[in-house]
C-alpha positions as CSV (number, residue, x, y, z in Angstrom):
1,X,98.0,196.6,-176.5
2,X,100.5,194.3,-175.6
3,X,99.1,191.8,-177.5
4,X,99.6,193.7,-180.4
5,X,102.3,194.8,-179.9
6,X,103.6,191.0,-179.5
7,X,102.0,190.0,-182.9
8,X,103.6,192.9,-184.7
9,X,106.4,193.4,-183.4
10,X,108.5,195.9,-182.3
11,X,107.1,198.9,-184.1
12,X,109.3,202.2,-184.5
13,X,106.7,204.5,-185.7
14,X,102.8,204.8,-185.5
15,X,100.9,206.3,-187.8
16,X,97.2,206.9,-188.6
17,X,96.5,203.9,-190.6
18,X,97.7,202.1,-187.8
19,X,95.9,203.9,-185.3
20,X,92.8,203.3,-186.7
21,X,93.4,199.5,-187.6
22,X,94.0,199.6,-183.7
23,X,90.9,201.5,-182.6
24,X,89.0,198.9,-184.9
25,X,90.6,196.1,-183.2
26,X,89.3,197.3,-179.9
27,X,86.0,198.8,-181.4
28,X,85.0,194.9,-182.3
29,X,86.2,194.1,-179.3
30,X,84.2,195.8,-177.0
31,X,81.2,195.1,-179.3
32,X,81.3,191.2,-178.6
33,X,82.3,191.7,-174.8
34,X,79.2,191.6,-172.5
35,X,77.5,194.5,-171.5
36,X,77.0,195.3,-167.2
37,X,73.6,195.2,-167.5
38,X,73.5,191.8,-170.1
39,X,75.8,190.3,-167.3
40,X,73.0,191.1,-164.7
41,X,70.3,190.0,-166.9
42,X,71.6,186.8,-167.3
43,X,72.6,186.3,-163.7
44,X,69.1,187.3,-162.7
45,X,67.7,184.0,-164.7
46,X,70.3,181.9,-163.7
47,X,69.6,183.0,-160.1
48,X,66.1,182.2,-161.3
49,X,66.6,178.6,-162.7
50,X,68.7,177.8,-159.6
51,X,65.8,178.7,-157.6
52,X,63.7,175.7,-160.1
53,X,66.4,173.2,-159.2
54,X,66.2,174.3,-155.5
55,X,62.6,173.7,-155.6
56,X,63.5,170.3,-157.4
57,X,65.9,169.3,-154.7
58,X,63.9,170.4,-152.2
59,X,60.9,167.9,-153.8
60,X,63.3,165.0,-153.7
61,X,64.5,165.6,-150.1
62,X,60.6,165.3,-148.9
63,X,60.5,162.1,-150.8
64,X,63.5,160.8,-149.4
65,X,62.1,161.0,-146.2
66,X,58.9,159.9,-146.7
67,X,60.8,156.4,-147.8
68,X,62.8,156.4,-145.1
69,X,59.7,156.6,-143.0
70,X,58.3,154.0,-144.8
71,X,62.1,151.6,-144.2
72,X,61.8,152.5,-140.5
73,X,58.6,150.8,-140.5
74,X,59.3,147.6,-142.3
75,X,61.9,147.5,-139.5
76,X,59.8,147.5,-137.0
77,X,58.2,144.4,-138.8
78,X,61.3,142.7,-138.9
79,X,61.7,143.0,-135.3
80,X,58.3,142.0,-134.5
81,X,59.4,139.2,-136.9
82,X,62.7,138.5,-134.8
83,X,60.4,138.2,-132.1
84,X,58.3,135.7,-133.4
85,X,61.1,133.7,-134.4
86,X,62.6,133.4,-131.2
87,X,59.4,132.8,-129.7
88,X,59.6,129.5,-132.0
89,X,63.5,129.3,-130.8
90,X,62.2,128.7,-127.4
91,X,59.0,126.4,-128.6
92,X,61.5,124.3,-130.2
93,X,64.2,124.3,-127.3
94,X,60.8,123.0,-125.1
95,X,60.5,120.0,-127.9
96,X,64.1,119.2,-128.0
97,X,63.5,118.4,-124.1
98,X,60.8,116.3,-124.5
99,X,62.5,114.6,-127.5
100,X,65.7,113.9,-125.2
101,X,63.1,112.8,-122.3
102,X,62.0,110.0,-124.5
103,X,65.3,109.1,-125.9
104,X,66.1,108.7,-122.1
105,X,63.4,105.9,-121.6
106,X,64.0,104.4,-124.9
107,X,67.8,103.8,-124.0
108,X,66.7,102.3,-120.4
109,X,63.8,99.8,-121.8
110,X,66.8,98.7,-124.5
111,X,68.9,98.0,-121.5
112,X,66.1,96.6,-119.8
113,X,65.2,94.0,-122.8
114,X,68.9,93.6,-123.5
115,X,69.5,92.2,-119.9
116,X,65.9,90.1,-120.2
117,X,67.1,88.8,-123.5
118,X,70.5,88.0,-122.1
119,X,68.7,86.5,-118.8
120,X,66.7,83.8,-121.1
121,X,69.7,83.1,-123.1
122,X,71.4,82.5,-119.9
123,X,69.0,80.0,-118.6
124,X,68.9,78.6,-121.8
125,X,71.8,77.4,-121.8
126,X,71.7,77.0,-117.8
127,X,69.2,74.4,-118.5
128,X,71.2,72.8,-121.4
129,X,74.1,71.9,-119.5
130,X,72.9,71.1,-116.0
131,X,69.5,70.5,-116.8
């Protein structure tokens, strides 16, 4: 009614023609506004559909999990892999050992053929100028 009266104006008198263009206006509306039982109707099937997408989730969760089972078993692999890897670490620590073992005895038969060498070079020349 205010709403009317807003859109009219201020109005002085009422009379029937009036009245009844009013009780029209509210007829029609009334006819388009939703019913108790349409309201319940539809919120029965939405409640329904919800339900579907529910279910829907509910399907998507289980899968979810099942690949997350799946990723906590490749890592599982990758730590078995880790493993393995520094299984090799160690393998290859053992070689490095070695390799500096024979590095060792190479450096001492230089030395060793590095003094000889010297020692003939010595007596070389020893023998050239006292000889």
């Amino acid at each position: 009614m205010e709403a009317l009266l807003e859109k009219e104006g201020v109005v002085d008198n009422w009379n029937d023609e009036r009245m009844d263009e009013l009780a029209r206006r509210m007829d029609k509306g009334f006819e388009q506004a939703a019913t108790k039982v349409e309201l319940s109707a539809l919120k029965s099937e939405m409640n329904l559909r919800f339900d579907r997408v529910d279910e829907r989730f509910d399907r998507v969760d289980e899968r979810f999990d099942e690949f997350t089972g799946r990723f906590g078993d490749v890592g599982k692999r990758f730590d078995e892999v880790s493993g393995r890897f520094g299984e090799v670490g160690k393998r290859f620590d053992k070689i490095d050992a070695q390799f500096m073992h024979i590095h060792d005895r190479l450096d001492r038969l230089n030395h060793t053929v590095l003094v000889g060498a010297f020692g003939v070079v010595a007596a070389v020349i020893a023998n050239g100028v006292w000889g």
